[in-house]
N, C-alpha and C positions, 0 to 999 in steps of 0.2 A: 504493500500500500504506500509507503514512504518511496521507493519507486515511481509510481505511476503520478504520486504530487509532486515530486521532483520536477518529473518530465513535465509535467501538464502547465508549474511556474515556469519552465523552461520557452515550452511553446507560446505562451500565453503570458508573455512579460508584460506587455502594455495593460491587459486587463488588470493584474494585480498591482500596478504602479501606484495608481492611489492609495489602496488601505497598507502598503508600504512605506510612503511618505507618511501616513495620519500614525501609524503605528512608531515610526522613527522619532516623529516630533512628539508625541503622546510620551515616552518615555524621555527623551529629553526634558520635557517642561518638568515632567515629575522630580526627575533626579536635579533638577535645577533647582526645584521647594525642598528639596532633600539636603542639597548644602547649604540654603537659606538658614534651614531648622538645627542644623550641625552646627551651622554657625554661633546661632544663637547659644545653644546648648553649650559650647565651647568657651564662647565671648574670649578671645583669647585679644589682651590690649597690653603690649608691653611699655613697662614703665620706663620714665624719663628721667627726671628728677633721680627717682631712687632706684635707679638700674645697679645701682654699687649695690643694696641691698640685699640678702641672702633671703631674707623674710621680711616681710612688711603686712603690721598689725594696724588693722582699720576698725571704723566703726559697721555694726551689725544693718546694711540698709533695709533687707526684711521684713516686713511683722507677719506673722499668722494673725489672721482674723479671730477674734474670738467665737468660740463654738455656742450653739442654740445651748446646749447640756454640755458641762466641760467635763462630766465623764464619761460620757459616750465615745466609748472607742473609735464604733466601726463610724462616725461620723466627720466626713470630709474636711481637711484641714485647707484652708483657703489662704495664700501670700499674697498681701500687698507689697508695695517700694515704698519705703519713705521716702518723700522729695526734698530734702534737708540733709545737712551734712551731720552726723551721728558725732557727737564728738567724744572723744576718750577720757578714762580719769587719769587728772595729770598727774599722778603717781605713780601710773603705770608703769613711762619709760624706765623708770628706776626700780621698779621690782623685776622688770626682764631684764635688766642689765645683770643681775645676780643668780640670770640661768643657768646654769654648764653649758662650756661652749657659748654663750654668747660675749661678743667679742668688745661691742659698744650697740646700745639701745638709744637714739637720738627720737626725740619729740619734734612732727611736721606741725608746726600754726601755719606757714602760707598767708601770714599776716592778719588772720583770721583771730585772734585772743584764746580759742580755745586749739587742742590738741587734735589734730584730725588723724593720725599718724603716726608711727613710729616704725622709724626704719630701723632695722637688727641687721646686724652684720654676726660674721660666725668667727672662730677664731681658727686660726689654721687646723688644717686636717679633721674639722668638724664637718662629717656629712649633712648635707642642706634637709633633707628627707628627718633624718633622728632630730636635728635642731627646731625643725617645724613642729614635730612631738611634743619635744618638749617646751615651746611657747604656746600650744593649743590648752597642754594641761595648766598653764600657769596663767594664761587670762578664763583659762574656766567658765568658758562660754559667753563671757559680756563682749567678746569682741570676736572679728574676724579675725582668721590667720591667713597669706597672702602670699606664694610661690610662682615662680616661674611666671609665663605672662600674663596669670592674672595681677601679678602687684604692680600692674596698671591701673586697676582699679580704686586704687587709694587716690591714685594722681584724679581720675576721670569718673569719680561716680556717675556720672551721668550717661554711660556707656552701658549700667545696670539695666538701664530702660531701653534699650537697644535687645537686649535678651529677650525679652518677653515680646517686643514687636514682631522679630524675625522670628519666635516661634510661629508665635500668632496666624502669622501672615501667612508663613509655609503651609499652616496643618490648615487654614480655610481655605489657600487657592488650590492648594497641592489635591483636597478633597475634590475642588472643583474642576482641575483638571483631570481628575480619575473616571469622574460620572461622564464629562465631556466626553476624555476618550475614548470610552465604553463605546457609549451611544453613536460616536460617532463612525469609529473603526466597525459598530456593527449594521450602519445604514451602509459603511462603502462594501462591506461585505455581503449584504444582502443584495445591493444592487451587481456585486459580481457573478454570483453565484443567480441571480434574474436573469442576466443576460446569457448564462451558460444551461437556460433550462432545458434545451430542445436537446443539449450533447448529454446531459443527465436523464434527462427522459430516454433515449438512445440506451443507455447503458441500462435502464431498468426493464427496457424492452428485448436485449439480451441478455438475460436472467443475472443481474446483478442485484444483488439483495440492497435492501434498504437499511443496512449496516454497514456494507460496504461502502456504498455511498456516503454515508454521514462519516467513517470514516478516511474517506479519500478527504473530504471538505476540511474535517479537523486537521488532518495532517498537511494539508495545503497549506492551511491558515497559520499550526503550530511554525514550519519552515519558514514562512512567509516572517510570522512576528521572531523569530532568532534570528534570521538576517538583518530585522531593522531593528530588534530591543537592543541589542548591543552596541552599533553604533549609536544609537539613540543615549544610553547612556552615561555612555562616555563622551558624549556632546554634554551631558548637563551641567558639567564645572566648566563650562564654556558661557553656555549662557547661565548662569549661578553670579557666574564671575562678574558677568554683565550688569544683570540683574543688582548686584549688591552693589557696584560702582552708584550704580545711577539713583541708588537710596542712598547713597556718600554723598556724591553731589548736591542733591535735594537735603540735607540738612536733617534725613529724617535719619541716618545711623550716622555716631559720629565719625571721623577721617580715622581714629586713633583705635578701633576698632580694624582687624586683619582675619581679613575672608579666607577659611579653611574647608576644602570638602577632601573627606576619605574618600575609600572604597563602596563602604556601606551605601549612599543615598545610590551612586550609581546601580548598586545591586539592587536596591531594592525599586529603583525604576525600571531596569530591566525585568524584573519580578512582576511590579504590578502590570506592565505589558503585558508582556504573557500571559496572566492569568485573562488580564481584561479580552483579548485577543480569543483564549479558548473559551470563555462565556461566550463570546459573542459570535465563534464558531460552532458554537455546541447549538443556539439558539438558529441558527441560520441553515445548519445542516439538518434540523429535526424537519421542516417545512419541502426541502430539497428532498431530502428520503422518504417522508410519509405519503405523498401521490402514489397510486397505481397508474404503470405504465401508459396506459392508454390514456386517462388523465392527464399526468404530465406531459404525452407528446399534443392535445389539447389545449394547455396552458401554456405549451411552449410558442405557439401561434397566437394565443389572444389571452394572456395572465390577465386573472379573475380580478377584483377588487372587492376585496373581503380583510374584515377584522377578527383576528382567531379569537377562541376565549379568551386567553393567558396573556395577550395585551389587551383585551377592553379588561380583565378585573386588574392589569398593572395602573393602566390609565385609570381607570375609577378611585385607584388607592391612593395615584399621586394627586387624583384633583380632590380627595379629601381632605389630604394632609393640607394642598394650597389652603384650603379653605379652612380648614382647624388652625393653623398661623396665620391667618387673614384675622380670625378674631383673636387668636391672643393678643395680636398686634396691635390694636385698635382698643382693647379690655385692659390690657397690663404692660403694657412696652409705654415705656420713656425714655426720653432724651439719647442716651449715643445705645442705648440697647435694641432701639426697636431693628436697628439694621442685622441683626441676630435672627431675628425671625423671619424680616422680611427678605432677606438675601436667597435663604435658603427656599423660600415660598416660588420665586420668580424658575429657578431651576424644575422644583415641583411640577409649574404648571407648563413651561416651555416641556418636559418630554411626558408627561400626560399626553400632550395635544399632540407632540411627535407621534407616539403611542396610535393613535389612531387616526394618523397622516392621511392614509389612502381614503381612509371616508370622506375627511374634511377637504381633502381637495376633489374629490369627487363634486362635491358641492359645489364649490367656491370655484372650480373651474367651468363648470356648467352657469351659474351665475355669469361669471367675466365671456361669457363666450358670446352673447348677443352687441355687447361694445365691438370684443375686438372684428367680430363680422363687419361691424359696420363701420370702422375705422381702417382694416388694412388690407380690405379686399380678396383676393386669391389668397395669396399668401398668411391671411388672419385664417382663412377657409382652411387651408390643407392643414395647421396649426392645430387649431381646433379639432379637424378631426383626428391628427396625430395626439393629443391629449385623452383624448375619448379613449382611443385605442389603446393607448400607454401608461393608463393610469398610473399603474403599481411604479412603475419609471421614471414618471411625474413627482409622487411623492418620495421616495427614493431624493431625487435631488431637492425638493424642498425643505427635508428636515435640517441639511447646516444651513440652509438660511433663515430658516423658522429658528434655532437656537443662535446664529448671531445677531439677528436684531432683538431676537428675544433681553437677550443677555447684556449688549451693550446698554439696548435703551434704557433698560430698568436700572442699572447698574450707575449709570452716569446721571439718571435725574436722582436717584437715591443720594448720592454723593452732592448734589448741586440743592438740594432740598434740607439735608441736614446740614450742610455747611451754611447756607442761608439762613434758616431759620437760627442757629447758632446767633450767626452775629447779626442778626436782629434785635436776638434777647439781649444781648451783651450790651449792645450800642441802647438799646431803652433802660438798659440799667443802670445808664450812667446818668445822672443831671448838673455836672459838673461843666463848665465851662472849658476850664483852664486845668491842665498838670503841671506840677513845680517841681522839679530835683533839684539841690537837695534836700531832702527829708528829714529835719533834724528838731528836737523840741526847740530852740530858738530860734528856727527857720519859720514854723507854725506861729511861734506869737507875733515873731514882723507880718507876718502875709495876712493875717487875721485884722493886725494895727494898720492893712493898708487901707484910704478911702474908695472907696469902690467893690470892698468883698465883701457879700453879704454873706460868705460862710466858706471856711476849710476843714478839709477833713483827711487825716493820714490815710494812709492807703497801702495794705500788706495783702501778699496773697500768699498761699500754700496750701495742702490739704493735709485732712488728718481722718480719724476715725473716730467711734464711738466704742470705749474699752466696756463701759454698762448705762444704764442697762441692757440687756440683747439688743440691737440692731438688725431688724428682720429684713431691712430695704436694704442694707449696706453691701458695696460692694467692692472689689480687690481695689479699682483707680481711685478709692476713699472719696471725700468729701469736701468740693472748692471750699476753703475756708477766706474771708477776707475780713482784715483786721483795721477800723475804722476808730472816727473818735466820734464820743456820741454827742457832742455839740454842738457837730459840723454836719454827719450822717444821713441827716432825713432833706435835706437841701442840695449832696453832691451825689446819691446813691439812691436810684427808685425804689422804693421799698413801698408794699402795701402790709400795714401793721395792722393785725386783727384781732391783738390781744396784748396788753402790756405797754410798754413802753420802750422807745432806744435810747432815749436820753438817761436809763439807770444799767447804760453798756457802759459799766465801769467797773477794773478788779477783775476778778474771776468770773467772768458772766458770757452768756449767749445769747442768739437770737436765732431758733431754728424754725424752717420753715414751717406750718401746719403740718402737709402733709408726713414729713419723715419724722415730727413729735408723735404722730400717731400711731408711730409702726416702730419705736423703740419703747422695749419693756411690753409686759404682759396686757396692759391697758393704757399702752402710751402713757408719755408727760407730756404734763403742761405747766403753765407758771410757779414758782415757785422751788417747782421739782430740781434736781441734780442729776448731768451724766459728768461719766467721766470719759475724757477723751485722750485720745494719744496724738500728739502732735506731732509736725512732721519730723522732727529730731531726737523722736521715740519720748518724751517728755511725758509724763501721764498728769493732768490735770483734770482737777474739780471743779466744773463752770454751774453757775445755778440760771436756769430759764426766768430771761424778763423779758422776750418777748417772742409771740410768734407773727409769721409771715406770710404771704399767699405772692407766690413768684408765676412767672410764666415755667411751663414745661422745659427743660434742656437748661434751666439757670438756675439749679438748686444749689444752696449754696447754706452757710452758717455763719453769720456775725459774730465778732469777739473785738473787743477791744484792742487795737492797735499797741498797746503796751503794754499788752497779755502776749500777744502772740509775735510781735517782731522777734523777739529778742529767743526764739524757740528756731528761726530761720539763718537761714547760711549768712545771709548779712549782716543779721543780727540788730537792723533799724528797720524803719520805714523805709521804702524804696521809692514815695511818693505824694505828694501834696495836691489832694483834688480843692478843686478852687470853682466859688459859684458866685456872677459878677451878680450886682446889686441892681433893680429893677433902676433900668435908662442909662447903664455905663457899659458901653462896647468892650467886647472882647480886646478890640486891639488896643484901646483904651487902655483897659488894665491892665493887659500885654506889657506895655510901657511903661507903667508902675511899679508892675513888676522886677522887670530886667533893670530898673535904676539900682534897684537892691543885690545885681549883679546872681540874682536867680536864672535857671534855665527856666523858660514856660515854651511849653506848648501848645497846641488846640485837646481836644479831647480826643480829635478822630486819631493822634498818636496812641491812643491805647487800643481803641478798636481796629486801628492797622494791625499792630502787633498781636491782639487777637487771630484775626480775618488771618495773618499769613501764618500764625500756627495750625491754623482749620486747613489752611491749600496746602501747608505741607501735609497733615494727615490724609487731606482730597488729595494728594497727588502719589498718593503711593497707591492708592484704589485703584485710578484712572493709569499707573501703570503695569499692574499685575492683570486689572481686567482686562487689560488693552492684550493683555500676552495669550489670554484665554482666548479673548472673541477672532484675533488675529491668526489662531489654530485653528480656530473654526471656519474661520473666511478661508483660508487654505484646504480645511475641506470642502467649502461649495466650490473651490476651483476643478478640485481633485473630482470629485463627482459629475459636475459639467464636464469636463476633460472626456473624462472615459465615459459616460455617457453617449456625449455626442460621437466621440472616437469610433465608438462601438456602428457607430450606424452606417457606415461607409458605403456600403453592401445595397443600405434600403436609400441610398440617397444619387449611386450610380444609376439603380433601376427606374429614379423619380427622373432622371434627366435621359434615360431611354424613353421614356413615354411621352418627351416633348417639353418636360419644365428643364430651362435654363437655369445655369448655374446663379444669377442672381436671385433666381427666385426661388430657391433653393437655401438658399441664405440667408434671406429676406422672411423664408418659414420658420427659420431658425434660430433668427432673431425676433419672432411673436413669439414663441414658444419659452424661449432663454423670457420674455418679458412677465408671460405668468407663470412662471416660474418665478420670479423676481417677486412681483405681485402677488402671489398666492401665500408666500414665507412670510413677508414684509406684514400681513396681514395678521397670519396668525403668531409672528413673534410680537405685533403689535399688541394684541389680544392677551399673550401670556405676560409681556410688562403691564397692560394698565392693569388688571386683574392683583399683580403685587404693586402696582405706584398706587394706588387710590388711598387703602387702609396704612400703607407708613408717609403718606400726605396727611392724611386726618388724626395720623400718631403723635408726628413731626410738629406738625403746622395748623393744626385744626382745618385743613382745607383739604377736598377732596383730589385737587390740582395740587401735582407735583411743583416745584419753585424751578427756575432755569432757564433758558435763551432755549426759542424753539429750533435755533438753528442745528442742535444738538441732535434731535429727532431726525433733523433734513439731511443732515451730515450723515446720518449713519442710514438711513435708506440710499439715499445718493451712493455711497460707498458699496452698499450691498447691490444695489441694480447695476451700478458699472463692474463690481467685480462678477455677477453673476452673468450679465448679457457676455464682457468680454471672456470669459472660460467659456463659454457654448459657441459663440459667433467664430474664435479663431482659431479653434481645433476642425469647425466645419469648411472654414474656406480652408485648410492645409490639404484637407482628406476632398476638397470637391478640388482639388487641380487635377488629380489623375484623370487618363479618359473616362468617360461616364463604364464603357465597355467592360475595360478595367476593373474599376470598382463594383460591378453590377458582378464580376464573376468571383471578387474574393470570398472567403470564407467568414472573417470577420469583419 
């Protein structure tokens, strides 16, 4: 049997060249989320500063969340990142100085007043491995211990958050490139194994059983994916390599961070080829062998247009699922979570609908067929009826283009919806005129003593968590904290206060929103009540509730006093002076007032810039991983047009023996390639608004996605041109031979 699929890839190379290209690139992408994820997992960042260092002890950035029950074992331990530098007790250095084998323990400030650091040197012929031992037992868990190129990380904590990105990112696209390639390796397979039904009907007509059959197709298919998993990937530290530059560049991983892939991602891209490869030969051979002979040679003249059971119950399961994430989305998603739900939903329902392609274009091509009659004459005519007759063919190449508009569309207004509505909320959360650097308690009382400011108010940010009561809402990226002064607050910062008071945000106190008071502890607090919180330089504090709040959705956040909380942060001040001019005194007015005092001032949209460009970085790492997905997809509707049209040589010699000229000929083939273009564009339409509606109304209280419609235009335009051109210039290659010629080949 591995003989006769040998031979059969041998004769029949042009057939199998598509799902050899989708299967090549399908293991690529994968093993390219593979060294993404390695990466991360590795974070390997060599240090600068303290490269002489044999060990380097940091602070713990860390926290476990605290558990619903803290004895509950089997119950999931959850890590946040502190966003603040952890700083050391400064007596540390001088207890590791007195370790064995250590040689000099030196304390890093970095001009910072506290200790962030301590570099250990070893003393000759001290192995670095036994020395790390024994500083792990002697800071006794309050600190990190820090070798080889991690004791970068003391230099760069902020490379911590680079870890969990590039997991992140790897385990959600890498998923989505797996379902992709599935799906997609099993349309160009189906439509291979479509077009070879008449030589398979042939063999079951001379008594070739219906096993032999399924496995001739497996072992085609198994040959076919080891010739492309393998180069595949070992292309993916190629593009890995790519891929993580260009998150360097963009700001979203730092420079100081160095991209490592093993063996491993490539194996197991290879791997999951393959496997995806024999599902989807297993699936495409069972349809190829269960016809009776006479049947198949039947179908090999006019293939039926039929939904079997086993995809109308897959499609009923995924259009559940869309729809059960449709309402959680809408029920209990907020702010950056809804995209969790709704991500996954738009997948759901783009291969649902694949799922039962052949119906829906049965439909939808009978619809479009009284237009195109009457817009392009002959040529719409003979098109049309080539549709009718080629159903199964039809949808066959419509599914990658139903899944890449499906995919982009939804993909890029979801991105262009949360990022908007983001700094919407941000920018109405400000009422502040003016920002002052620098921030300092004598800076506050000049700007306050100027004429023209009816109000200032410090301005810290960081997050933290809630150590008690439980915190049922809380989640790993913790809690925007901003730390204000409450004299200035209700005049530079929109707050709608629906219980309590800001002006008693002084000392240990907060101001948390309604909703998240409700869902800490057994029956929620309210005024009066006490949490205690961890701040972001692991600090554990007792704040007592004076007021609550009612924010818009995606700006949940917690007030605290500006000198409560600075002094818990890497800088250790206020970072900022929001200023609110006086009813009839111009900004630029007191612009000028300002800077006599030899202050920085800005506008206020300086902070919602600096916002708005950490939102396009986060949009911009979406917009370039989905662009890696939809862009393998688009190469499959080339790949599928390709051989499609390839395939027709034979029927297209015999159209130009019976009198049609090669323009018109072309001209079929270009109505054809158009609904085809039209019929995708349609239902990938259909599977994004289906997911844009509920994470619009999650997002934005609106049922309309937010975004430039050119976004929409851009990505049909893109799918009609790369669709018409794959079917239009395979047909003029193959219509130069003589008509004669081509009417007598075989394929």
């Amino acid at each position: 049997m591995w003989s006769l699929a040998l031979s059969t890839l041998r004769h029949r190379a042009s057939a199998f060249a598509a799902a050899f290209v989708a299967m090549l690139l399908g293991a690529a992408i994968v093993s390219a989320c593979g060294g993404l994820m390695e990466t991360g997992i590795r974070l390997a960042v060599p240090p600068q500063r303290l490269a002489g260092a044999a060990v380097v002890v940091t602070g713990d950035q860390s926290y476990a969340l605290p558990k619903a029950d803290p004895e509950d074992e089997e119950e999931d331990v959850q890590y946040g990142l502190l966003p603040e530098r952890v700083p050391l007790d400064p007596g540390l250095a001088g207890r590791l100085a007195r370790v064995p084998g250590v040689a000099a323990a030196v304390p890093d400030t970095s001009g910072a007043g506290a200790v962030q650091a301590v570099a250990v040197t070893a003393e000759d012929g001290t192995d670095t491995r036994e020395l790390a031992e024994r500083v792990e037992r002697a800071v006794a868990g309050s600190a990190v211990v820090l070798t080889g190129d991690e004791r970068g990380l003391a230099e760069f904590p902020e490379a911590l958050a680079a870890r969990e990105n590039l997991i992140v990112l790897a385990a959600v696209f890498g998923a989505m490139a797996i379902i992709v390639s599935m799906f997609v390796v099993a349309a160009t397979l189906a439509l291979s194994v479509q077009q070879r039904q008449r030589e398979m009907a042939l063999l079951r007509a001379i008594g070739t059983t219906p096993g032999q059959v399924r496995r001739m197709v497996v072992a085609e298919t198994m040959a076919l994916s080891i010739a492309a998993a393998v180069p595949g990937g070992l292309l993916g530290p190629v593009l890995g390599g790519w891929l993580f530059d260009r998150l360097v560049d963009n700001a979203v991983v730092p420079g100081v961070v160095v991209y490592g892939q093993g063996w491993l991602p490539a194996a197991v891209g290879v791997a999951v080829s393959l496997l995806s490869a024999l599902i989807a030969a297993l699936v495409t051979a069972r349809r190829a062998a269960s016809a009776r002979p006479a049947e198949a040679l039947a179908e090999a003249a006019a293939p039926p247009v039929r939904t079997g059971a086993v995809r109308r119950a897959a499609a009923v399961t995924c259009f559940a699922g869309g729809v059960a994430l449709a309402l959680v989305t809408v029920l209990f998603m907020h702010g950056p979570l809804v995209s969790s739900t709704a991500g996954p939903a738009v997948l759901l329902w783009a291969i649902g609908l694949a799922l039962v392609a052949p119906t829906l274009v049965k439909a939808v091509t009978s619809v479009l067929a009284r237009p195109v009659l009457a817009l392009s004459g002959p040529a719409g005519y003979l098109a049309v009826l080539n549709t009718r007759a080629g159903t199964a063919r039809l949808a066959a190449a419509v599914v990658p283009v139903l899944l890449a508009t499906g995919m982009a569309t939804a993909n890029l207004y979801m991105q262009t919806t949360q990022t908007g509505a983001a700094g919407r909320a941000y920018a109405e959360s400000l009422l502040a005129d003016l920002v002052v650097t620098p921030a300092t308690p004598d800076t506050l009382d000049q700007v306050r003593a100027v004429e023209g400011v009816a109000a200032a108010s410090e301005y810290v940010t960081s997050t933290g968590y809630v150590d008690a009561p439980h915190d049922a809402w809380q989640r790993e990226e913790g809690w925007p904290l901003r730390g204000v002064s409450a004299e200035g607050v209700e005049k530079t910062v929109a707050t709608t206060v629906i219980g309590g008071d800001l002006r008693q945000l002084k000392g240990d106190t907060v101001a948390l929103t309604a909703v998240h008071a409700r869902n800490i502890g057994r029956g929620g607090v309210g005024l009066g009540d006490t949490v205690t919180m961890r701040l972001g330089d692991r600090a554990q504090v007792k704040l007592r509730v004076v007021a609550l709040l009612r924010v818009e959705t995606g700006n949940e956040m917690a007030l605290l006093p500006a000198s409560t909380l600075a002094p818990h942060t890497t800088a250790g001040a206020p970072s900022r002076i929001l200023v609110r001019a006086a009813d009839g005194v111009t900004r630029e007015a007191l612009t000028g007032e300002l800077r006599r005092l030899g202050l920085e001032v800005q506008g206020r949209d300086a902070l919602t810039a600096a916002f708005g460009a950490a939102q396009n970085t986060q949009a911009w790492v979406n917009y370039l991983l989905v662009g890696v997905i939809v862009a393998y997809t688009a190469i499959a509707v080339v790949n599928t047009q390709v051989m499609a049209t390839a395939r027709r040589r034979r029927e297209f010699g015999l159209q130009r023996l019976t009198g049609s000229t090669r323009g018109q000929v072309l001209r079929m083939t270009g109505v054809e390639a158009l609904m085809v273009a039209v019929t995708g564009i349609l239902l990938g339409t259909v599977a994004s608004a289906i997911s844009l509606v509920p994470f619009a109304i999650a997002v934005d209280g609106s049922p309309l996605p937010s975004g430039p419609w050119g976004i929409y235009a851009g990505v049909v335009g893109a799918v009609a041109v790369i669709t018409v051109g794959a079917t239009w210039l395979p047909a003029w290659l193959v219509t130069r031979s003589r008509p004669a010629e081509a009417a007598a080949a075989l394929t």
